[in-house]
N, C-alpha and C positions, 0 to 999 in steps of 0.2 A: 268454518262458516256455519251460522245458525242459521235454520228454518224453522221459522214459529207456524204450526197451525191455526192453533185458537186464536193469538195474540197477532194482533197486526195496527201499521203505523208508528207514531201517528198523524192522522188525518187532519183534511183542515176542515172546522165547524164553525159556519157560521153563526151560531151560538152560541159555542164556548171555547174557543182558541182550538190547540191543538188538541184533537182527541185521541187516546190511545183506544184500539176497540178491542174489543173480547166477543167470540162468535161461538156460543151453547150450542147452535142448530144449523146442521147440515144444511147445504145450499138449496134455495127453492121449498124450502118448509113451514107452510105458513096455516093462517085459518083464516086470512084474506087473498083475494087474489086481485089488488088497487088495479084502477086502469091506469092513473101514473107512477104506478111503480118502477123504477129506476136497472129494478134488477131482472125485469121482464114478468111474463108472466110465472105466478106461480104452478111449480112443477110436482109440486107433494101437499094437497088440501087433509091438514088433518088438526083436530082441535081436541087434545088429551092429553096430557104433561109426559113427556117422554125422559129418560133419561140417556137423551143421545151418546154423552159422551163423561168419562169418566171425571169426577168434579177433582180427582188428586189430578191428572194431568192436567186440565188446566189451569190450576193453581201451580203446579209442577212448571209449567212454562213460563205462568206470569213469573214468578222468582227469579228465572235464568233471564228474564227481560229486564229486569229489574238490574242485574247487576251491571247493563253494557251504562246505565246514569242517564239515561236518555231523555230529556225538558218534556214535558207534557202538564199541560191543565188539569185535563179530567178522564176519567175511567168509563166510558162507555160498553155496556153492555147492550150490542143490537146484531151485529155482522148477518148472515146471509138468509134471514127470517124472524117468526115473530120470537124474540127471545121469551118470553113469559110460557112457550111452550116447554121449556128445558126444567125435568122434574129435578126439583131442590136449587131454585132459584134462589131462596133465600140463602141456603146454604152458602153457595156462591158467593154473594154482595157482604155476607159474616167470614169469610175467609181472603174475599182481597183487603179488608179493611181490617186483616190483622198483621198486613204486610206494605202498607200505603198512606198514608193522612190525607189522596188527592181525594176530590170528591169522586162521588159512584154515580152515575147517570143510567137512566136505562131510559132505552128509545121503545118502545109499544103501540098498536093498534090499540090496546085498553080492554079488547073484547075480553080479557081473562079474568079482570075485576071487577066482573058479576059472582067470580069463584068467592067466599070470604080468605080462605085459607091461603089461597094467590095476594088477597089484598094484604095481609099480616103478612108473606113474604115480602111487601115489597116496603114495609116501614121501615126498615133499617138504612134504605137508599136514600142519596142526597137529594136528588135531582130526577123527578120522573117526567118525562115527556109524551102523554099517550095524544092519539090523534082522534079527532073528531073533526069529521069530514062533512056531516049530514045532518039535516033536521029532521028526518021522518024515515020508513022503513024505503019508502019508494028511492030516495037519493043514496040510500044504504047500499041498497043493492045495486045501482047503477055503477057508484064511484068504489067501493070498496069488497062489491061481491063477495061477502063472508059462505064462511062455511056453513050448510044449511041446520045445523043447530045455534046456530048464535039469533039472537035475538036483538034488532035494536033498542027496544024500548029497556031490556036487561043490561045493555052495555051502558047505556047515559045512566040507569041507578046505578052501576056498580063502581063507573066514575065520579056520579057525586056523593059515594056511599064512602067511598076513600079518600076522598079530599076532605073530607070532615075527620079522619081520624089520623092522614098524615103529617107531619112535621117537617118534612122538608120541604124544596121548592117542587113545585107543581108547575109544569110548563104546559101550555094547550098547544097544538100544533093543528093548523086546519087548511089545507088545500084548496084552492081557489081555482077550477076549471072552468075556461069557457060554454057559454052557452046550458051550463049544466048547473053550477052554485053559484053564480058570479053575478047575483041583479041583489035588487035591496028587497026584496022578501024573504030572501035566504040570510040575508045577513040581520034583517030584526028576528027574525024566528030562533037565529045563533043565539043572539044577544040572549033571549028568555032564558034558553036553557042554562047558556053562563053564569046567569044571575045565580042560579041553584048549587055551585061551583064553587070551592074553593081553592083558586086558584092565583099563581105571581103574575103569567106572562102571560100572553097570548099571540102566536106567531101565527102569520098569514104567509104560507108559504106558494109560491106558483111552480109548475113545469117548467123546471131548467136544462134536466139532462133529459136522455133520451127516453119516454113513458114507454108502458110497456103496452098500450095500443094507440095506434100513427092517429087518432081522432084528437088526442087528447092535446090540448091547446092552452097556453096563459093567456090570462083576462088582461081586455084592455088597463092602461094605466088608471083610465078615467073609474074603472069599474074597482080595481084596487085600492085606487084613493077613498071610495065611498065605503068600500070596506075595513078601511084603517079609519076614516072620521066615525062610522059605526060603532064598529064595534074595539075601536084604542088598539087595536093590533098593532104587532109591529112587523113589517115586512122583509120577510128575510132576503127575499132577491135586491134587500140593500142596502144589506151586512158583509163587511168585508173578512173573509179568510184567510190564513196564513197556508202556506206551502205544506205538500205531501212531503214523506218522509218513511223510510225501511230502514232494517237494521240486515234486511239480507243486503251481502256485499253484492251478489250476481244482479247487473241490472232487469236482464228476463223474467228472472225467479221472483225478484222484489216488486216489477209491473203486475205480474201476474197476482201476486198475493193481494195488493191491492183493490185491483177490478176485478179480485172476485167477489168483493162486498162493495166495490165504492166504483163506480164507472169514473175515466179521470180521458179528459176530452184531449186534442191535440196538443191546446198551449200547455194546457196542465204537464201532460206528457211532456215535450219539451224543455219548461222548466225541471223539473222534476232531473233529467235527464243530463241536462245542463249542470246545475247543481253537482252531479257526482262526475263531473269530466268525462262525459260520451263525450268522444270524437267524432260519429260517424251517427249522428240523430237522424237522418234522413232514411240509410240502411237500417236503423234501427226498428224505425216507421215501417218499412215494407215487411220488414220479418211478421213484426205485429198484425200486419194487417193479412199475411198470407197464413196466418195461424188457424187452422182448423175449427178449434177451440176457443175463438176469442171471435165476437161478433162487432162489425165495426158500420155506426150508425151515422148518415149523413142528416144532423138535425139541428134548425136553425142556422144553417149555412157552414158545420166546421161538422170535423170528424168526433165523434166518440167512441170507444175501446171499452167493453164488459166482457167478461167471463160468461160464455154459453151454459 
């Protein structure tokens, strides 16, 4: 039986089909601490290229992942933090791409390409997705509380400083909270800055799973639609996703691998579960939910399961 650490999935994106993920940064290590962050708050605030983890072994596992032939779209580099902090990123995205033809995706905050040297890291990638949550420092700090060396007015240059010299696709991702970014002065003050922006897509994403402070709330429909006629978004709360997916045989080992980067709610659970011929889903549920180690969130009316 194989246990991947780095390598997990793959996931369902609504984005881009099945995503296989790959995880440079230990759990809770970030240089934001979002209040809808999925994976709670951030537990390790630090903003300096670390070389957490040794680049041969996870390249060493992607390999051994690689041989079980397993369907996936795309190569996601994001799992349990901000990945742009794992030093020799580039390194990275130049060694799965001497062992893959899928695309390379990387999920980012962005705050690191104000670095130039992080920005040349990441031209070799297919698919960047960094987020932009805010028009000014005031919303900066509310929604995405960075580390206190980051600078908002450096983070929007150093995203439209790279979108001029990257060649792949450029994905914008922007979070839509209640009461907080979700009226039309937020969303024409978005528009400016996009204009400055070289970018394909731009996703208006809302609060689906459980945020990582109980305030934080999705905007009315009425306030999303004005935000999709503004600014051509397209709304990901209504993009459909294909099913979870491990290559661990153990079903505990294989939930857990998952919800330590991807919270996966009851139904999810169930299919998932289903899928691999549990008999006894209901006992499987209690185990879970009396796990020490696993924090289980009542939100929006059903159960959600993440790794503490």
């Amino acid at each position: 039986m194989s246990t991947f650490y780095y390598v997990y999935g793959p996931v369902p994106s609504r984005r881009m089909g099945l995503s296989l993920g790959i995880s440079p940064i230990p759990k809770g290590h970030c240089n934001y601490s979002c209040i809808y962050c999925q994976l709670g708050r951030t537990k390790k605030m630090v903003n300096q290229q670390i070389a957490f983890f040794e680049l041969s072994s996870i390249i060493g596992e992607f390999k051994k992942y690689l041989i079980k032939d397993i369907d996936f779209d795309v190569i996601t580099i994001v799992g349990e933090g901000e990945p742009l902090l794992y030093l020799g990123i580039g390194n990275l995205i130049r060694e799965l791409k001497k062992f893959t033809d899928k695309p390379i995706a990387i999920i980012t905050n962005g705050a690191l390409l104000s670095i130039p040297s992080i920005r040349d890291d990441l031209l070799e990638a297919d698919i960047v997705l960094p987020s932009l949550d805010a028009v000014d420092k005031s919303t900066f700090k509310t929604i995405n509380r960075p580390h206190g060396d980051i600078s908002f007015d450096n983070m929007v240059e150093g995203l439209i400083d790279f979108s001029k010299d990257f060649k792949g696709q450029l994905w914008i991702e922007t979070m839509i909270i209640k009461g907080i970014n979700d009226n039309k002065n937020f969303y024409l003050r978005l528009k400016d800055i996009l204009k400055k922006i070289n970018y394909e897509r731009l996703y208006l994403n809302v609060p689906v799973r459980p945020p990582a402070e109980s305030f934080v709330l999705p905007p009315s429909n009425e306030s999303l639609n004005e935000a999709i006629s503004i600014l051509g978004g397209i709304s990901i709360d209504k993009l459909v996703s294909e099913g979870f997916y491990s290559e661990i045989e153990d079903d505990y080992k294989a939930i857990l691998s998952i919800i330590k980067r991807h919270p996966m709610n009851q139904f999810e659970l169930k299919t998932f579960l289903e899928k691999r011929n549990n008999k006894d889903i209901d006992n499987f549920l209690k185990r879970l939910s009396a796990d020490k180690n696993i924090e289980v969130i009542d939100y929006k009316n059903y159960m959600t399961y993440r790794l503490k």
